[in-house]
C-alpha positions as CSV (number, residue, x, y, z in Angstrom):
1,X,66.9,-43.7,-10.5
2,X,67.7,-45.5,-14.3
3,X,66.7,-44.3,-17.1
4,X,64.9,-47.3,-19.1
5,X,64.6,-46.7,-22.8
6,X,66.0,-42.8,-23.3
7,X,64.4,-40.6,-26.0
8,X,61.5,-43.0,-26.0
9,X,58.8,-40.1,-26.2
10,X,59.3,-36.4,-27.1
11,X,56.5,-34.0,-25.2
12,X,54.8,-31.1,-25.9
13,X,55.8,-27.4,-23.8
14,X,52.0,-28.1,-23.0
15,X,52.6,-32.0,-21.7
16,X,55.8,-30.3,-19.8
17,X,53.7,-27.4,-17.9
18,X,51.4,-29.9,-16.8
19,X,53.4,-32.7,-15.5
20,X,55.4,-29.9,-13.7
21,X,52.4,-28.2,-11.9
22,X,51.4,-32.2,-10.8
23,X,54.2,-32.9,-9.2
24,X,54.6,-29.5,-7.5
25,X,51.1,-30.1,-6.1
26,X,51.9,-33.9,-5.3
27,X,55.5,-33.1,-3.4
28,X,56.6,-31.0,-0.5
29,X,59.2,-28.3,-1.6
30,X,61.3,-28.2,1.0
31,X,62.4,-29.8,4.4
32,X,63.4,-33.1,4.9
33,X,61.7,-35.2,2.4
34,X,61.8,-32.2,0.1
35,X,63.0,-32.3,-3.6
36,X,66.3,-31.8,-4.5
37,X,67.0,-27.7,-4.6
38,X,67.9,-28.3,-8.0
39,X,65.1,-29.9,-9.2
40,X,63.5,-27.0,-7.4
41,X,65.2,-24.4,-9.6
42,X,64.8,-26.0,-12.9
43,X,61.2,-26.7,-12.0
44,X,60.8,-22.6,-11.1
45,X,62.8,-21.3,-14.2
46,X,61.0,-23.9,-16.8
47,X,57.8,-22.5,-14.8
48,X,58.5,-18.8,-15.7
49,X,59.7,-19.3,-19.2
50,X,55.9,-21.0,-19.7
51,X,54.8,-18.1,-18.4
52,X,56.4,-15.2,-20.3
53,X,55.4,-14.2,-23.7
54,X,55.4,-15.1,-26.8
55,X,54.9,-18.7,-25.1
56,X,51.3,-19.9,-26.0
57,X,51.1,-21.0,-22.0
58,X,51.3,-17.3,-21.0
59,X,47.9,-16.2,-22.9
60,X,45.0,-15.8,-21.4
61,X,42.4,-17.4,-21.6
62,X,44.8,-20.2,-21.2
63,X,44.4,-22.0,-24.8
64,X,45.2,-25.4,-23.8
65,X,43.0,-28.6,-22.2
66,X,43.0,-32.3,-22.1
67,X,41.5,-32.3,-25.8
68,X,43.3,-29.1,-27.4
69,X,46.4,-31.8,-28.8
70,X,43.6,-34.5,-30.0
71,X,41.4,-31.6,-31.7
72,X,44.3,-30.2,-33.1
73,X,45.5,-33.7,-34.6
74,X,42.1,-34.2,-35.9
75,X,42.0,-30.5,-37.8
76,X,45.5,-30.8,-39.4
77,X,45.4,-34.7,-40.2
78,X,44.7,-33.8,-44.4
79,X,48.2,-31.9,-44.9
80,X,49.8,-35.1,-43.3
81,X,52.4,-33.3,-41.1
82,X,55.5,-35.1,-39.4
83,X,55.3,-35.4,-35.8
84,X,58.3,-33.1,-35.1
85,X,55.9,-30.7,-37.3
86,X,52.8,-31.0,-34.7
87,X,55.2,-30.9,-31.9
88,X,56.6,-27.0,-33.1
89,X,53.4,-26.1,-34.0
90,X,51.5,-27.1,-30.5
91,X,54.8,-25.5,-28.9
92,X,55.1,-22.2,-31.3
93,X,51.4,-21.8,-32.4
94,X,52.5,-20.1,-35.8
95,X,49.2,-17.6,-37.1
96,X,51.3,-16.3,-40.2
97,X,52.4,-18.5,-43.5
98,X,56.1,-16.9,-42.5
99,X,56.1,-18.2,-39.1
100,X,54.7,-21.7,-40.3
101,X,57.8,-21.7,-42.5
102,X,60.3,-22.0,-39.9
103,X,58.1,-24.6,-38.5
104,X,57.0,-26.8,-41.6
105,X,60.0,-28.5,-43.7
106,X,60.0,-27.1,-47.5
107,X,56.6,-26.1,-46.9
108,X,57.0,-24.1,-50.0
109,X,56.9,-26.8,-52.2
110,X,54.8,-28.8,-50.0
111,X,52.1,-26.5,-50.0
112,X,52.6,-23.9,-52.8
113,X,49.4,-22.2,-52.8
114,X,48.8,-19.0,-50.2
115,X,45.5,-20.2,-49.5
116,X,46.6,-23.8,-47.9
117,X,49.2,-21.8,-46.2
118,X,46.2,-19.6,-44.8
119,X,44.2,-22.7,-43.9
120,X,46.7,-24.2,-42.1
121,X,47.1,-21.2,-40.0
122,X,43.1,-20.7,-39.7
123,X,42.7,-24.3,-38.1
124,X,45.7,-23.0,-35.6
125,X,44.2,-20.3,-34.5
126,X,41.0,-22.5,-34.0
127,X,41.9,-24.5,-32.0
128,X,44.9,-22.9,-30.3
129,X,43.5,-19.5,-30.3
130,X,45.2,-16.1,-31.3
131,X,48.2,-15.3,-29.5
132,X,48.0,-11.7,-27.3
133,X,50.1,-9.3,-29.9
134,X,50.3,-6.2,-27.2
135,X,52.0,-9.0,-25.1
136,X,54.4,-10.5,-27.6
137,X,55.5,-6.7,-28.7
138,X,55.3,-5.7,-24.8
139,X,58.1,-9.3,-24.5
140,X,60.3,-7.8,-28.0
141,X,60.9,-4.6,-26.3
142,X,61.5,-6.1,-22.8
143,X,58.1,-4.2,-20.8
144,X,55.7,-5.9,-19.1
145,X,52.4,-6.2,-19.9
146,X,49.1,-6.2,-16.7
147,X,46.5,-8.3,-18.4
């Protein structure tokens, strides 16, 4: 295997989940022809961290489909956000102006006012949905959660 042009694209935790769950439908595990066992393991652990809260990829209903990036794009297209921006969001799904700070550069002088800070957060939750909070605390204090 060569790598052609590295770094040419950067993907989404959502664009990762799903090209994983293809090619573990599309290739025997084991035997023969199987995968390598460690692209068996790093395929299982990347799996499980999708599916562990506070990732957006455990909630349920599952908030992503073959539109949710496209829809989003379209809804936060007026604050003209970089595309390392949209990629943290997508990933982090930030539904408070204090988490889109960590996620937005200088976002304070950027976008001053509370209520575009609000707005960006409302068009989010939107389209990404509201993350399960009895799951994220259940994930801070290391129980587990039976949806």
């Amino acid at each position: 295997m060569k790598i052609l042009e590295a770094q040419s694209a950067v993907l989404t935790n959502y664009e990762v989940f799903t090209h994983l769950n293809a090619n573990e439908k599309r290739h025997p595990r084991y035997g023969r022809e199987g995968r390598p066992r460690n692209l068996v393991t790093v395929t299982k652990e990347l799996l499980e961290y999708f599916g562990e809260a506070p990732s957006p990829l455990a909630s349920e209903p599952f908030p992503y489909h073959e539109q949710t990036i496209r829809t989003l794009l379209e809804k936060l297209r007026c604050w003209d956000f970089t595309k390392a921006e949209i990629i943290m969001i997508i990933n982090l799904r930030p539904t408070k102006p204090e988490n889109l700070n960590t996620v937005i550069e200088e976002m304070d002088s950027r976008f001053p006012e509370e209520d575009t800070q609000s707005e960006i957060c409302a068009a989010i939750m939107g389209v990404l949905g509201q993350p399960n909070g009895e799951a994220e605390n259940a994930a801070k204090r290391g129980t587990v959660v039976d949806n």
